[in-house]
mmCIF file of the N, C-alpha and C atoms, coordinates in Angstrom:
data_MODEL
# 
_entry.id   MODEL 
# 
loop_
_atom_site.group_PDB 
_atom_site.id 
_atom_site.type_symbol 
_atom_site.label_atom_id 
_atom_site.label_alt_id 
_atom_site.label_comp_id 
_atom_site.label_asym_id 
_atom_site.label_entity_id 
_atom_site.label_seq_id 
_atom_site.pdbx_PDB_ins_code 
_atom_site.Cartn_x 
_atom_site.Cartn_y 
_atom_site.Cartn_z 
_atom_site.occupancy 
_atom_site.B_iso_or_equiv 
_atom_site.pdbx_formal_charge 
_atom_site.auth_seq_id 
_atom_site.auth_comp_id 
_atom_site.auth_asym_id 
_atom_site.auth_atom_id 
_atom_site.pdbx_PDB_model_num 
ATOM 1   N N  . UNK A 1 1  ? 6.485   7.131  75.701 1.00 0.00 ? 1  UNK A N  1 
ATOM 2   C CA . UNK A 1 1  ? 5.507   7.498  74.707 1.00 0.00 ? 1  UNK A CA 1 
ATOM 3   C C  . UNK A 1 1  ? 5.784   8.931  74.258 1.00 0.00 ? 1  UNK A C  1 
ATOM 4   N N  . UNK A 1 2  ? 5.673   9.183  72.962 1.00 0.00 ? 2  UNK A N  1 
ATOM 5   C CA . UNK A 1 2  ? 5.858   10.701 72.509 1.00 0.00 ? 2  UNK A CA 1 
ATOM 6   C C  . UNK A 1 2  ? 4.801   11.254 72.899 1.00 0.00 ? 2  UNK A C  1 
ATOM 7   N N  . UNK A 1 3  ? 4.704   12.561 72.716 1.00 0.00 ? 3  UNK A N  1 
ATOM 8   C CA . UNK A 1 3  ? 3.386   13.399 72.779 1.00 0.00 ? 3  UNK A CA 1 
ATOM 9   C C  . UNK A 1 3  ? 2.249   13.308 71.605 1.00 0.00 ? 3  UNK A C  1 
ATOM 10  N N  . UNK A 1 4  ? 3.019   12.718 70.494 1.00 0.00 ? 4  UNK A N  1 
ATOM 11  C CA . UNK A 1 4  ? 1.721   12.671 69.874 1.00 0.00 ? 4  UNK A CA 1 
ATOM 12  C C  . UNK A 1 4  ? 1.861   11.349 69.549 1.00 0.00 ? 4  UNK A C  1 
ATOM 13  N N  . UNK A 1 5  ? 1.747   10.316 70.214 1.00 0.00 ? 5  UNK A N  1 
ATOM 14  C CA . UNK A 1 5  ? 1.307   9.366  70.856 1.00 0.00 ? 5  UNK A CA 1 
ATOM 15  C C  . UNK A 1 5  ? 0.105   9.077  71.059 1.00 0.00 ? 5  UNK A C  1 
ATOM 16  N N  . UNK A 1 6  ? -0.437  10.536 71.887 1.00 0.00 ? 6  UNK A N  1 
ATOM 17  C CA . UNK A 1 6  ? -1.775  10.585 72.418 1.00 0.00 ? 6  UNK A CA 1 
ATOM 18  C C  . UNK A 1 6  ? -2.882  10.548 71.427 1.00 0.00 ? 6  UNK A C  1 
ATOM 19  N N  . UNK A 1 7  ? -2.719  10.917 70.300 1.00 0.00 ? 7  UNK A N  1 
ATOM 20  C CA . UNK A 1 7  ? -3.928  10.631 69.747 1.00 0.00 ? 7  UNK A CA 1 
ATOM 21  C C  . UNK A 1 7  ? -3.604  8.914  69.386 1.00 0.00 ? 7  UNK A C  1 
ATOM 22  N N  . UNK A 1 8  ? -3.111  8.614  68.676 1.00 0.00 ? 8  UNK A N  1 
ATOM 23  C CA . UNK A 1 8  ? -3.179  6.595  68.553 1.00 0.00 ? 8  UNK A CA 1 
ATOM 24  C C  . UNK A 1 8  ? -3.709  6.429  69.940 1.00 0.00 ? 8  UNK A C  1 
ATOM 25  N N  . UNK A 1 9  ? -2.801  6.817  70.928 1.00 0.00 ? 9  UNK A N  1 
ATOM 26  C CA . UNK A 1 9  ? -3.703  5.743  71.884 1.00 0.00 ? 9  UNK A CA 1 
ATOM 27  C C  . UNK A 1 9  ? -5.065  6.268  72.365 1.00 0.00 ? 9  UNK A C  1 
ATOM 28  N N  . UNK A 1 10 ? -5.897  7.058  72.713 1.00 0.00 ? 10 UNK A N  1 
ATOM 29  C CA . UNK A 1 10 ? -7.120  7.469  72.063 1.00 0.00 ? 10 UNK A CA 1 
ATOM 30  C C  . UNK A 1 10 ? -7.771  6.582  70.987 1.00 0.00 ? 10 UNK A C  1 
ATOM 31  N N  . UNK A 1 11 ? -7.011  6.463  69.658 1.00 0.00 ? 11 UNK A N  1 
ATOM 32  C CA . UNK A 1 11 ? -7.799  6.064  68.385 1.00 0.00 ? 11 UNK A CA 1 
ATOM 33  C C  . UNK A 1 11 ? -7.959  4.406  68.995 1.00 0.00 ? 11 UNK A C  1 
ATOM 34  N N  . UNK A 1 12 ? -6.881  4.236  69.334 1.00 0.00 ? 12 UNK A N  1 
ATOM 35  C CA . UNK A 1 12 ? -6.695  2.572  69.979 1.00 0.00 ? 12 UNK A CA 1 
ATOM 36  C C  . UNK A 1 12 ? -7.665  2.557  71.258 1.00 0.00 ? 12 UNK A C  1 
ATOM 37  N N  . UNK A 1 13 ? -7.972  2.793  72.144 1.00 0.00 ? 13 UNK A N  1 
ATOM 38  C CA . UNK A 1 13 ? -8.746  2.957  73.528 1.00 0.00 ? 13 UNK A CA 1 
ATOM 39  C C  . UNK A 1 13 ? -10.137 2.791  73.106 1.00 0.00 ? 13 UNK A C  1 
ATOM 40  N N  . UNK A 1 14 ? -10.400 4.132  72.171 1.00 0.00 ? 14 UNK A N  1 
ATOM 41  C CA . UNK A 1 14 ? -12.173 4.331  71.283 1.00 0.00 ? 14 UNK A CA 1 
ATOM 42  C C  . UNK A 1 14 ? -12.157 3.422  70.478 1.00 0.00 ? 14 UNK A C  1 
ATOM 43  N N  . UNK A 1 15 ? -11.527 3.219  70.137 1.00 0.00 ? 15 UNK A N  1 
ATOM 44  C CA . UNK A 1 15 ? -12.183 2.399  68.256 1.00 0.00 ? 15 UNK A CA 1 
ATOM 45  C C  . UNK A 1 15 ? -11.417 0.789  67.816 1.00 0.00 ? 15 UNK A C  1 
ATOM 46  N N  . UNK A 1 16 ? -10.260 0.621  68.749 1.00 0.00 ? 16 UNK A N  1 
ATOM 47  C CA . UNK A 1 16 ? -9.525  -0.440 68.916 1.00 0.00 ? 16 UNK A CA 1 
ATOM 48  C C  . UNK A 1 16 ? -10.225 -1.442 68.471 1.00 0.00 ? 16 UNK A C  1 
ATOM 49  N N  . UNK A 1 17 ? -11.279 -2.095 68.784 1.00 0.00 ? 17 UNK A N  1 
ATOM 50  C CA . UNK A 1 17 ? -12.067 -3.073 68.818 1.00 0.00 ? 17 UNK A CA 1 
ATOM 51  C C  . UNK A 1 17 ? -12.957 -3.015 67.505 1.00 0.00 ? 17 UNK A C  1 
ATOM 52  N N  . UNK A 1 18 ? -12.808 -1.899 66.936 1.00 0.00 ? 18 UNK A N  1 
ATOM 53  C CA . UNK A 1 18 ? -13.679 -1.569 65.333 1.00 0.00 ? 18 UNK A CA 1 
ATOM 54  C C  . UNK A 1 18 ? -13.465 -2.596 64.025 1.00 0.00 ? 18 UNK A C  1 
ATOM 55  N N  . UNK A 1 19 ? -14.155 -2.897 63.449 1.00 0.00 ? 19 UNK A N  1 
ATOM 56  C CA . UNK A 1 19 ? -13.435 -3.500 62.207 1.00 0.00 ? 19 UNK A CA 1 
ATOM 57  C C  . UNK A 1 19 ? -13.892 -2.185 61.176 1.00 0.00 ? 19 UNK A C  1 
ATOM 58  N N  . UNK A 1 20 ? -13.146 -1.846 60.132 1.00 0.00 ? 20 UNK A N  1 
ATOM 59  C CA . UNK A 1 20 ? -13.025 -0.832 59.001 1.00 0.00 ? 20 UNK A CA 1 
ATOM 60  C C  . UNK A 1 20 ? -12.576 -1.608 57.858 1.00 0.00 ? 20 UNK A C  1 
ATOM 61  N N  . UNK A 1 21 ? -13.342 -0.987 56.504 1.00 0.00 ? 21 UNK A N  1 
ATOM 62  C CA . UNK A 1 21 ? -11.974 -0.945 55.680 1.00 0.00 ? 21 UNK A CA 1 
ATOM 63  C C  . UNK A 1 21 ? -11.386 -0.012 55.070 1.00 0.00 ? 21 UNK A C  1 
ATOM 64  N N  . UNK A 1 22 ? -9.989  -0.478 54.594 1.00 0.00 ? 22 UNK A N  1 
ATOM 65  C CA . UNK A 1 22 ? -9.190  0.535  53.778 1.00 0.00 ? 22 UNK A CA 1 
ATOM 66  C C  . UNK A 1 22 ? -9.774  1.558  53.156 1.00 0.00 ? 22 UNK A C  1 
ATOM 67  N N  . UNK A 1 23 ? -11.031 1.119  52.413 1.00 0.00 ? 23 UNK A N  1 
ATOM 68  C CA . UNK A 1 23 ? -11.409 2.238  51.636 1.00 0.00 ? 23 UNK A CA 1 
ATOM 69  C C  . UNK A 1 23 ? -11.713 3.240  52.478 1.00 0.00 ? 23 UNK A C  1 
ATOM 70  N N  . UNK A 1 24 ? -12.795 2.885  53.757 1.00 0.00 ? 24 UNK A N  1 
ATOM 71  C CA . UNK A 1 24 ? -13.703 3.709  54.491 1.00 0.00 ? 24 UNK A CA 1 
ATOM 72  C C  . UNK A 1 24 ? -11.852 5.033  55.363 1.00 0.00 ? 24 UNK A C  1 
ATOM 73  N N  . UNK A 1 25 ? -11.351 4.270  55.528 1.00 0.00 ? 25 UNK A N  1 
ATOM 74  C CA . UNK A 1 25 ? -10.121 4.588  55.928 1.00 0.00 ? 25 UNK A CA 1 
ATOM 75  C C  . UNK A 1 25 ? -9.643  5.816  55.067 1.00 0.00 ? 25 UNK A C  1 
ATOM 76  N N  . UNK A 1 26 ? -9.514  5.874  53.410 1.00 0.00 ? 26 UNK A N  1 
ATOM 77  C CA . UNK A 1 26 ? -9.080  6.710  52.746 1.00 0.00 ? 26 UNK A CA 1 
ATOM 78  C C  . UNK A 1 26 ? -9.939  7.645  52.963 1.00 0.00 ? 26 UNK A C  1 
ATOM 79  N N  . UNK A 1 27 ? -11.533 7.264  52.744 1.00 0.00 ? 27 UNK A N  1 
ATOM 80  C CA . UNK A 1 27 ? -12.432 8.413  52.765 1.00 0.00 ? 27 UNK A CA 1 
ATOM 81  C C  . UNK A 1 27 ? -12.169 9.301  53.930 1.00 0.00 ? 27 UNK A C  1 
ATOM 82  N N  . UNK A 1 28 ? -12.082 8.726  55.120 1.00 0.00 ? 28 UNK A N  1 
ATOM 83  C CA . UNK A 1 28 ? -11.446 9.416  56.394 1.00 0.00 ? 28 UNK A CA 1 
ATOM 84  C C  . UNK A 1 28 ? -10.903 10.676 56.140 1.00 0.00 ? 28 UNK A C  1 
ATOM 85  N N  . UNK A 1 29 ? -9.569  9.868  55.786 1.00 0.00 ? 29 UNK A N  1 
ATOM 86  C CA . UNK A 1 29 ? -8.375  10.728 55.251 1.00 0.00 ? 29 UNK A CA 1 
ATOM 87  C C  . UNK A 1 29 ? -8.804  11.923 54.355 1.00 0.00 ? 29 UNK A C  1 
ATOM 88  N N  . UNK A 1 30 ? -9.528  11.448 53.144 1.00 0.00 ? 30 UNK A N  1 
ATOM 89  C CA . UNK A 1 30 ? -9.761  12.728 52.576 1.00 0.00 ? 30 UNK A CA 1 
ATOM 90  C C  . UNK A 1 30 ? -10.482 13.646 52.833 1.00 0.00 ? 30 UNK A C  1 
ATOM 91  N N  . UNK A 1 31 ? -11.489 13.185 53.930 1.00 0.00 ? 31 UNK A N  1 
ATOM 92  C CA . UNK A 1 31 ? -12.201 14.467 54.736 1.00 0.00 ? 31 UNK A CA 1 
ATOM 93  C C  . UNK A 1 31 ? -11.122 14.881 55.382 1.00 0.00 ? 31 UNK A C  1 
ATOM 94  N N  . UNK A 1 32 ? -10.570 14.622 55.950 1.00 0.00 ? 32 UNK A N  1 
ATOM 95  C CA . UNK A 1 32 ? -9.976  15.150 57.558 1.00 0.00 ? 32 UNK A CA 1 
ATOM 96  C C  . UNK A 1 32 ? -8.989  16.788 55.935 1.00 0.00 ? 32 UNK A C  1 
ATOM 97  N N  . UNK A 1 33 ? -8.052  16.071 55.401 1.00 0.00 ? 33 UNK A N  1 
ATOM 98  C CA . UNK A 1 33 ? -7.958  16.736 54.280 1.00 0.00 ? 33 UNK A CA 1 
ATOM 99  C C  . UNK A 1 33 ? -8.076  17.655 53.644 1.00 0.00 ? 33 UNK A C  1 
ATOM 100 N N  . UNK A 1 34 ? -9.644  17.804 53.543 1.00 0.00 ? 34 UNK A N  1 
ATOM 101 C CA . UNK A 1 34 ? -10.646 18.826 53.417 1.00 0.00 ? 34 UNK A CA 1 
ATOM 102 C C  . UNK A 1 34 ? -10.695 19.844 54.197 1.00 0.00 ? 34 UNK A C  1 
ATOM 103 N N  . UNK A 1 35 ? -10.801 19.229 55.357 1.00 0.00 ? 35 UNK A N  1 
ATOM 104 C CA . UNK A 1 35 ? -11.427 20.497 56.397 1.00 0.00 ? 35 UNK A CA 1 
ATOM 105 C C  . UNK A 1 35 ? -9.639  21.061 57.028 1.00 0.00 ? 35 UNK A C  1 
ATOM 106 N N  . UNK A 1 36 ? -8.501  19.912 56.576 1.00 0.00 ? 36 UNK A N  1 
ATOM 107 C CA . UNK A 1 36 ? -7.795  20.762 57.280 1.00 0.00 ? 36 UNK A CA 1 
ATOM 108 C C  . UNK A 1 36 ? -6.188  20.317 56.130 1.00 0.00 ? 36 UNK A C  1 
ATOM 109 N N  . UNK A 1 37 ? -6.362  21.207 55.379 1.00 0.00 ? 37 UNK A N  1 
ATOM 110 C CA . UNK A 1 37 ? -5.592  21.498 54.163 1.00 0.00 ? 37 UNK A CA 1 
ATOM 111 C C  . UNK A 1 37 ? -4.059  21.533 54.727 1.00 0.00 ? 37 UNK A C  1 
ATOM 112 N N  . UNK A 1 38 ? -3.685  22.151 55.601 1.00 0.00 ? 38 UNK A N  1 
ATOM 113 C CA . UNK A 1 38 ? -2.398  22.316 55.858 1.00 0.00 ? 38 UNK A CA 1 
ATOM 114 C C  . UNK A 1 38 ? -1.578  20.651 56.095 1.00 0.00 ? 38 UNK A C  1 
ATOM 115 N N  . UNK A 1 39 ? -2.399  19.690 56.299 1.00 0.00 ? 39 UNK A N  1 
ATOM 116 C CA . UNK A 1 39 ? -2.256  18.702 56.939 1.00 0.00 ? 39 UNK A CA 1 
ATOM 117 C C  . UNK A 1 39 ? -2.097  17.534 55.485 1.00 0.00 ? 39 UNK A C  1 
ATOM 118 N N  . UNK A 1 40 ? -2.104  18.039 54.508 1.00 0.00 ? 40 UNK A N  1 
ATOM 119 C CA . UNK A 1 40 ? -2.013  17.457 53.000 1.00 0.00 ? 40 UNK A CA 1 
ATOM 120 C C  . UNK A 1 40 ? -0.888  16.748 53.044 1.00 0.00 ? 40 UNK A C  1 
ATOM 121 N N  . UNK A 1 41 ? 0.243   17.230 53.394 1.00 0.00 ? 41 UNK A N  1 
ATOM 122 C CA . UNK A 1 41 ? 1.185   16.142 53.101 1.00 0.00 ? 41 UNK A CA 1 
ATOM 123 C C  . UNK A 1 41 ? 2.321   15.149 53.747 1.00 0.00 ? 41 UNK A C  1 
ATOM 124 N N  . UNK A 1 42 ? 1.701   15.361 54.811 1.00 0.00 ? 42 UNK A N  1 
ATOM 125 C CA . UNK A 1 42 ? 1.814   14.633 55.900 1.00 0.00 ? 42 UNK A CA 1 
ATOM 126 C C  . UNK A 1 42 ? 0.880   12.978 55.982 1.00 0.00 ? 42 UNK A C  1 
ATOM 127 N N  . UNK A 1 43 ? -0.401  13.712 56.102 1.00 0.00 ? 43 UNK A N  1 
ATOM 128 C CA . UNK A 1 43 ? -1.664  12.724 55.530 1.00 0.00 ? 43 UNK A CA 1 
ATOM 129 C C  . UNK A 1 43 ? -1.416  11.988 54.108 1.00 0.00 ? 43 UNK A C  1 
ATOM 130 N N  . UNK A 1 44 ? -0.925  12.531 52.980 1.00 0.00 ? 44 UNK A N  1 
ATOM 131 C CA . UNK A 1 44 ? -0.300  11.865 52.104 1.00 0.00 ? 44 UNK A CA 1 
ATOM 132 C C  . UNK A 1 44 ? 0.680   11.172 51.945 1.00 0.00 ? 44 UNK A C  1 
ATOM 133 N N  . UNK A 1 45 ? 1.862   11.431 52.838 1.00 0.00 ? 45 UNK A N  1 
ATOM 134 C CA . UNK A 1 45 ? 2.847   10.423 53.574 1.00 0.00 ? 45 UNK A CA 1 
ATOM 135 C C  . UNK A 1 45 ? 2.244   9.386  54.141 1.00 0.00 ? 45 UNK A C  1 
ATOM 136 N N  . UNK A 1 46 ? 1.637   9.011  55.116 1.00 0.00 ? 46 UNK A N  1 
ATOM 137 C CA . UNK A 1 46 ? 1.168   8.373  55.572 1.00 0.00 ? 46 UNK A CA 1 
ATOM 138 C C  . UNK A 1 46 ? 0.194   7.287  55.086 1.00 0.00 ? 46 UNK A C  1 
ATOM 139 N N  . UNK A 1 47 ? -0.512  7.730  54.092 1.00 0.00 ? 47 UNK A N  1 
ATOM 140 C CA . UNK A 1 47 ? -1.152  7.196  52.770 1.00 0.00 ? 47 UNK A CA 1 
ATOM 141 C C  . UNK A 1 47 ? -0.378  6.449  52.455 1.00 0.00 ? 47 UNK A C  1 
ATOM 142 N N  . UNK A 1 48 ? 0.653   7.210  51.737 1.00 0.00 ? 48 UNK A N  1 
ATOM 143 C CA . UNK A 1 48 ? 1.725   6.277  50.954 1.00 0.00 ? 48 UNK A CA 1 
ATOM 144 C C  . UNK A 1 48 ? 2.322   4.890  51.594 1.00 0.00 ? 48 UNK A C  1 
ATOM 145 N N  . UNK A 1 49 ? 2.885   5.292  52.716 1.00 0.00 ? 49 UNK A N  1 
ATOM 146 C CA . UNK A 1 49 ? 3.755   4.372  53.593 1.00 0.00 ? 49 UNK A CA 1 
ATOM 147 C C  . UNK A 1 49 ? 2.786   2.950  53.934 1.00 0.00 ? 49 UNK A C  1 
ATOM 148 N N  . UNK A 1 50 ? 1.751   3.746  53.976 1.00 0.00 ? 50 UNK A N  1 
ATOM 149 C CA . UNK A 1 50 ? 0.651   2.232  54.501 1.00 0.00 ? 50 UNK A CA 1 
ATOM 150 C C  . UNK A 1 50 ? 0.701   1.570  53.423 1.00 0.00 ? 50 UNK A C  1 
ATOM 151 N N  . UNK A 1 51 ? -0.043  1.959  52.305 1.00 0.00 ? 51 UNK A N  1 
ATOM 152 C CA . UNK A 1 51 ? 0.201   1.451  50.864 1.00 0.00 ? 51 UNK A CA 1 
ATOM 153 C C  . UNK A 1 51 ? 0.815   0.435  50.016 1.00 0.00 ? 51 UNK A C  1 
ATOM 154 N N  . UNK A 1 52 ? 2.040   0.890  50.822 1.00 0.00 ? 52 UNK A N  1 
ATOM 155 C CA . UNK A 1 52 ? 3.484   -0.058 50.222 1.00 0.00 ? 52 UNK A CA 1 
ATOM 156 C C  . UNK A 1 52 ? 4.072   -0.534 51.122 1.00 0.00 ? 52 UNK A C  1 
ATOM 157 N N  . UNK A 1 53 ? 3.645   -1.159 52.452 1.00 0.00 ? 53 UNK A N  1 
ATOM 158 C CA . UNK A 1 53 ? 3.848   -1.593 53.010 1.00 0.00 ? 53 UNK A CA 1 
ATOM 159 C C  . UNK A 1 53 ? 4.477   -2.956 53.277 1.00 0.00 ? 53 UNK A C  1 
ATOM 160 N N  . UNK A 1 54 ? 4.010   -3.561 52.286 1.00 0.00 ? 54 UNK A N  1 
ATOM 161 C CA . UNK A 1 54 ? 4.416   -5.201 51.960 1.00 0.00 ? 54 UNK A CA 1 
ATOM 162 C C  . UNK A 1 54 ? 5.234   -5.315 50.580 1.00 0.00 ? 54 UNK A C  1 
ATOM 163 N N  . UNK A 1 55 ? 5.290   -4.012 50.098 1.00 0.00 ? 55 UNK A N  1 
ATOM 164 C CA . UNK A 1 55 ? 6.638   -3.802 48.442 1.00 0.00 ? 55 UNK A CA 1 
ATOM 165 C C  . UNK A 1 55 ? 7.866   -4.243 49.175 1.00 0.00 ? 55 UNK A C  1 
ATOM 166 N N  . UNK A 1 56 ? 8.312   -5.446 48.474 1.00 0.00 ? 56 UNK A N  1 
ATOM 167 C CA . UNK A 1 56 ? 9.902   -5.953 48.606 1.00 0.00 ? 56 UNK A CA 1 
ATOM 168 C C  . UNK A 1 56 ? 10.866  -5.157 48.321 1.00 0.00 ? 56 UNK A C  1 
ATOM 169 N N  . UNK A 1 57 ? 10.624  -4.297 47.531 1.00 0.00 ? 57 UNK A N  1 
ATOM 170 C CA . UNK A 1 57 ? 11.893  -3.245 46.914 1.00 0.00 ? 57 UNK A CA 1 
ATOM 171 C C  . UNK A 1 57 ? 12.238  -2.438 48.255 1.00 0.00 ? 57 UNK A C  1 
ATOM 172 N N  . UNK A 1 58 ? 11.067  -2.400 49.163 1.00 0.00 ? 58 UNK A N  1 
ATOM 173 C CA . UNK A 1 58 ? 11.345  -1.103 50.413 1.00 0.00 ? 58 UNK A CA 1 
ATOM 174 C C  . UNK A 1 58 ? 11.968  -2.060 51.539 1.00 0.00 ? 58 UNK A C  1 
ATOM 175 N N  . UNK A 1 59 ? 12.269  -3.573 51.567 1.00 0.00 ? 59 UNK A N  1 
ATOM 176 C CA . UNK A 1 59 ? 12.972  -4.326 52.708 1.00 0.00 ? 59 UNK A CA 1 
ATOM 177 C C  . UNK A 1 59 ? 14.386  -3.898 52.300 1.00 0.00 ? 59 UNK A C  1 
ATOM 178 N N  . UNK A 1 60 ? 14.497  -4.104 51.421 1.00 0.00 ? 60 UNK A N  1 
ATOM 179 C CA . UNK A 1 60 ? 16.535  -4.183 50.840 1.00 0.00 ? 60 UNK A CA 1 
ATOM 180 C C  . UNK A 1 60 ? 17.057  -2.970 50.947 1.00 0.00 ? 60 UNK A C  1 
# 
């Protein structure tokens, strides 16, 4: 396991069992965002990647 690992498994341990949706998910994101700016585009990576997750152009 990497070191930052530890937070997923945390998020997985607490909340594993949660149902959410996507949207409530973005809103997340754009707080966390808010309060911690440096973290913009990383958090926006991550955005993205989920996003397009199932785009055929990104298998080939």
């Amino acid at each position: 396991m990497y070191f930052t690992d530890r937070g997923i498994e945390e998020l997985e341990s607490r909340r594993g069992e949660e149902e959410v949706t996507l949207g409530w998910v973005a809103e997340q994101l754009r707080t966390f965002v808010d309060l911690n700016p440096d973290f913009e585009v990383p958090v926006e990576r991550l955005a993205t990647w989920l996003a397009r997750l199932d785009d055929e152009d990104d298998d080939e």
